[in-house]
Biotite code that builds the C-alpha atoms (Angstrom):
import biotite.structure as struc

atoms = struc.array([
    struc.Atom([7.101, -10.712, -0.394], chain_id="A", res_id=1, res_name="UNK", atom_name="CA", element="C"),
    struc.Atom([5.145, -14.267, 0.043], chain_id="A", res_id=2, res_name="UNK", atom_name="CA", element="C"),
    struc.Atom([4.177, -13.842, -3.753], chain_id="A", res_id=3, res_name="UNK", atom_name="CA", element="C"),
    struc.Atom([7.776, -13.732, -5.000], chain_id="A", res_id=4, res_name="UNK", atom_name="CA", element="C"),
    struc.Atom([8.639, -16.788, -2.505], chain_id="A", res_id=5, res_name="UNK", atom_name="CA", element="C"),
    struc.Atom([5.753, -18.634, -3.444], chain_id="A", res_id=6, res_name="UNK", atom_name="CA", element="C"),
    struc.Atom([6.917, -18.178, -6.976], chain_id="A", res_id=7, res_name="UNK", atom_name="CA", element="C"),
    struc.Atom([10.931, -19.547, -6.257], chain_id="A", res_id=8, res_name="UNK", atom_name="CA", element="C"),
    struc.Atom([9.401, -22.740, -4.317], chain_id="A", res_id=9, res_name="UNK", atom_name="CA", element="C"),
    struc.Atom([7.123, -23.472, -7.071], chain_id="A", res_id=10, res_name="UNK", atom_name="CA", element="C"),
    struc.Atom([9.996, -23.156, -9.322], chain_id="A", res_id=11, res_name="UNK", atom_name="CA", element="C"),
    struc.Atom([12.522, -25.402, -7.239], chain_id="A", res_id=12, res_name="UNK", atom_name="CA", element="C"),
    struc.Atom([10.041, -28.345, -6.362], chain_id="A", res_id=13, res_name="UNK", atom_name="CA", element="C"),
    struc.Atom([8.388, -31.563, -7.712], chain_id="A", res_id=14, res_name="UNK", atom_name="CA", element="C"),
    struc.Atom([5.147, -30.856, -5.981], chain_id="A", res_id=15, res_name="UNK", atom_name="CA", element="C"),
    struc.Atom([4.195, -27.100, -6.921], chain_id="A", res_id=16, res_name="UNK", atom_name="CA", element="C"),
    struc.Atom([0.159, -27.675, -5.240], chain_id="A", res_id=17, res_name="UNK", atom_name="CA", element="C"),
    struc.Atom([2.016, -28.818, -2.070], chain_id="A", res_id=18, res_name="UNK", atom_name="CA", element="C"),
    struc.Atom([3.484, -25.500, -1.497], chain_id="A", res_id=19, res_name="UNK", atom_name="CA", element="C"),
    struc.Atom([2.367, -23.290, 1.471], chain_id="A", res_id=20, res_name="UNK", atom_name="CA", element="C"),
    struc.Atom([3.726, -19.672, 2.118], chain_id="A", res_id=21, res_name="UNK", atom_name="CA", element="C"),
    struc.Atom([1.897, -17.671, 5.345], chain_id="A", res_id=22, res_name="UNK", atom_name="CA", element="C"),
    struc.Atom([2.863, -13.995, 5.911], chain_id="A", res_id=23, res_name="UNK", atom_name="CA", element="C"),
    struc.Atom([2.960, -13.020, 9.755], chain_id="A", res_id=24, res_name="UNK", atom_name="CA", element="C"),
    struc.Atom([4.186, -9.574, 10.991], chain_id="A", res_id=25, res_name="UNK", atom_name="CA", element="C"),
    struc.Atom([5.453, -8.902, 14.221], chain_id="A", res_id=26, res_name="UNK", atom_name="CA", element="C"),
    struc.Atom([7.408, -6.336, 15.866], chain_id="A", res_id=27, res_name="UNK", atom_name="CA", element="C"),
    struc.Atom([8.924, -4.383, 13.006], chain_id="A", res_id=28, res_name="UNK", atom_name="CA", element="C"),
    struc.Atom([9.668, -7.645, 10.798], chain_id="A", res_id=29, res_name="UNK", atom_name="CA", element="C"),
    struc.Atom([7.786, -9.712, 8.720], chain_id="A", res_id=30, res_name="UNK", atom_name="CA", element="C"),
    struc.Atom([7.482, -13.268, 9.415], chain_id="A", res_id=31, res_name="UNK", atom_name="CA", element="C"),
    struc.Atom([7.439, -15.707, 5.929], chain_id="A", res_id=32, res_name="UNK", atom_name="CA", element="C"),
    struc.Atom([6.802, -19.377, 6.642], chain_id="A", res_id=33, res_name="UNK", atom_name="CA", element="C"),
    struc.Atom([7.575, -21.118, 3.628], chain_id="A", res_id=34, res_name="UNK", atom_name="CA", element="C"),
    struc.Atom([6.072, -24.936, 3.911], chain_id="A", res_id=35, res_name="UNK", atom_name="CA", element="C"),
    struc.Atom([6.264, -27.918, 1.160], chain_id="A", res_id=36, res_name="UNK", atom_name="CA", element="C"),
    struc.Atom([6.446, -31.366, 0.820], chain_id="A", res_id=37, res_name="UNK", atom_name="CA", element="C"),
    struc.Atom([8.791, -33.238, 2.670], chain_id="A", res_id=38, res_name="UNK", atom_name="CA", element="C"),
    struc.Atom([10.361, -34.870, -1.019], chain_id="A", res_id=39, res_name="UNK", atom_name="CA", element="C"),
    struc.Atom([10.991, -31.200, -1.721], chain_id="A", res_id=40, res_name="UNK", atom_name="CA", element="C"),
    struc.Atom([12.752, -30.335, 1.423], chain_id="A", res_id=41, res_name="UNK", atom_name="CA", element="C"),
    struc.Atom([16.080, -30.882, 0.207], chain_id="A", res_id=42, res_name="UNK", atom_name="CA", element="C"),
    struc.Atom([15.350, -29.002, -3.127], chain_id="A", res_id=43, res_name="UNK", atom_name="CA", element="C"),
    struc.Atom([14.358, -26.338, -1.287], chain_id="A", res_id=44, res_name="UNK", atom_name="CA", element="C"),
    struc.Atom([17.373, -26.117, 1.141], chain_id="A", res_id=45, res_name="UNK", atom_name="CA", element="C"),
    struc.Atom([20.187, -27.185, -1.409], chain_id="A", res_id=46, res_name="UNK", atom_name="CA", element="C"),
    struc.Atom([23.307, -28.337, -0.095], chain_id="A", res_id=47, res_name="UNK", atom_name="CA", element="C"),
    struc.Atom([24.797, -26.756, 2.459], chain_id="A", res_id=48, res_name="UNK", atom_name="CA", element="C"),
    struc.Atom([21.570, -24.516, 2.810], chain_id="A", res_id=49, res_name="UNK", atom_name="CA", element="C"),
    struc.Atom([22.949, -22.727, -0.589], chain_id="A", res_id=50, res_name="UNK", atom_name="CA", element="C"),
    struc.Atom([19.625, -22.340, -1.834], chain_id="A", res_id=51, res_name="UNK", atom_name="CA", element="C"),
    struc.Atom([18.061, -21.553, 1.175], chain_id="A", res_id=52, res_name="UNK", atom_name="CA", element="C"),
    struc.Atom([20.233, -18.437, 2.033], chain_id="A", res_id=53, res_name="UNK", atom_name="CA", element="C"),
    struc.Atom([19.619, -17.297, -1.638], chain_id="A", res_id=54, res_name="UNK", atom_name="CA", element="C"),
    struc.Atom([16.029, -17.157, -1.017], chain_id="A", res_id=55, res_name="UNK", atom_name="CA", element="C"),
    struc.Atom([16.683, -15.662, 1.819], chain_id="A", res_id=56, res_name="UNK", atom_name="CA", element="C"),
    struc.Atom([19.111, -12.910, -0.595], chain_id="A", res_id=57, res_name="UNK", atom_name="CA", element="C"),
    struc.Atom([16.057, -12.273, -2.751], chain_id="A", res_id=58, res_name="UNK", atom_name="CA", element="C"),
    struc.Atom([13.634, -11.580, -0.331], chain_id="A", res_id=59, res_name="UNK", atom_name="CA", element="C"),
    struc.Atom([16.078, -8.988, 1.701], chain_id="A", res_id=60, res_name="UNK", atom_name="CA", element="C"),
    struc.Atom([16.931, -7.496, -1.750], chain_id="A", res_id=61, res_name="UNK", atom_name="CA", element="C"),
    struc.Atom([13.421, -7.069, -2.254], chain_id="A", res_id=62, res_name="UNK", atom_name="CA", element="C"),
    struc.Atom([12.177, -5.828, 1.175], chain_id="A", res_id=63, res_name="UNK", atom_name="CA", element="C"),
    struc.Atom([15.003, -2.655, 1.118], chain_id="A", res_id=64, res_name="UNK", atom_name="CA", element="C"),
    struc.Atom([12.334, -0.518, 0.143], chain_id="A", res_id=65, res_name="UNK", atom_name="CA", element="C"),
    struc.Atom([9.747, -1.301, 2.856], chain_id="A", res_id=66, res_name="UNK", atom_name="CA", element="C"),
    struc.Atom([12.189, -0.909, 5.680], chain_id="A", res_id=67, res_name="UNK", atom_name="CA", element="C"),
    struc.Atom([11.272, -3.719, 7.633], chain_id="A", res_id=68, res_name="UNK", atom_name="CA", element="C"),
    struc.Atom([13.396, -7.041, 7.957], chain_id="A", res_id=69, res_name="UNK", atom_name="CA", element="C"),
    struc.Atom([11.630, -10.169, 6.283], chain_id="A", res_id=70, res_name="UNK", atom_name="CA", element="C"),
    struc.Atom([12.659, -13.672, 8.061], chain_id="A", res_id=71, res_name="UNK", atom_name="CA", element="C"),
    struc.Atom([11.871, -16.819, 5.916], chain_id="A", res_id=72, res_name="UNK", atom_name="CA", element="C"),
    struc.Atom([11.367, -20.153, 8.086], chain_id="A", res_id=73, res_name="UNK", atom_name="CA", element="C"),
    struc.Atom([11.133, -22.807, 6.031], chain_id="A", res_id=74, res_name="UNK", atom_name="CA", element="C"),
    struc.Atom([9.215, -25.467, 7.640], chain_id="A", res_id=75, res_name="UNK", atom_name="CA", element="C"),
    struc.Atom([8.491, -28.982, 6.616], chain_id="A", res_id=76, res_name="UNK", atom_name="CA", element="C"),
])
């Protein structure tokens, strides 16, 4: 999981090297803090949080086979 949301945020902003992702697991989820540069906050959000929740989308999508829930923080 932090690989494919390392690869969307590298994607999305202006400063790719800036980008931080941490993986955490507690309790039966997994924890994926998402950091970048604060320029690339709002690319990273979108408007509304659109691109934030589709992230968010992916990731689920992606974790259905380990049967855990995935929570992405994104932190600035």
């Amino acid at each position: 999981m932090k690989e494919l949301v390392e690869i969307i945020a590298k994607a999305l902003v202006d400063n790719p090297d800036e980008v931080v992702v941490t993986e955490t697991e507690k309790d039966k989820a997994i924890v994926i803090d998402l950091k970048v540069a604060s320029s690339d906050m709002g690319k990273v959000i979108g408007k509304s949080g659109r691109i934030a929740k589709s992230i968010r989308a992916v990731v689920s999508a992606a974790a259905q086979k380990t049967d855990k829930k995935v929570i992405v923080e994104i932190d600035n």
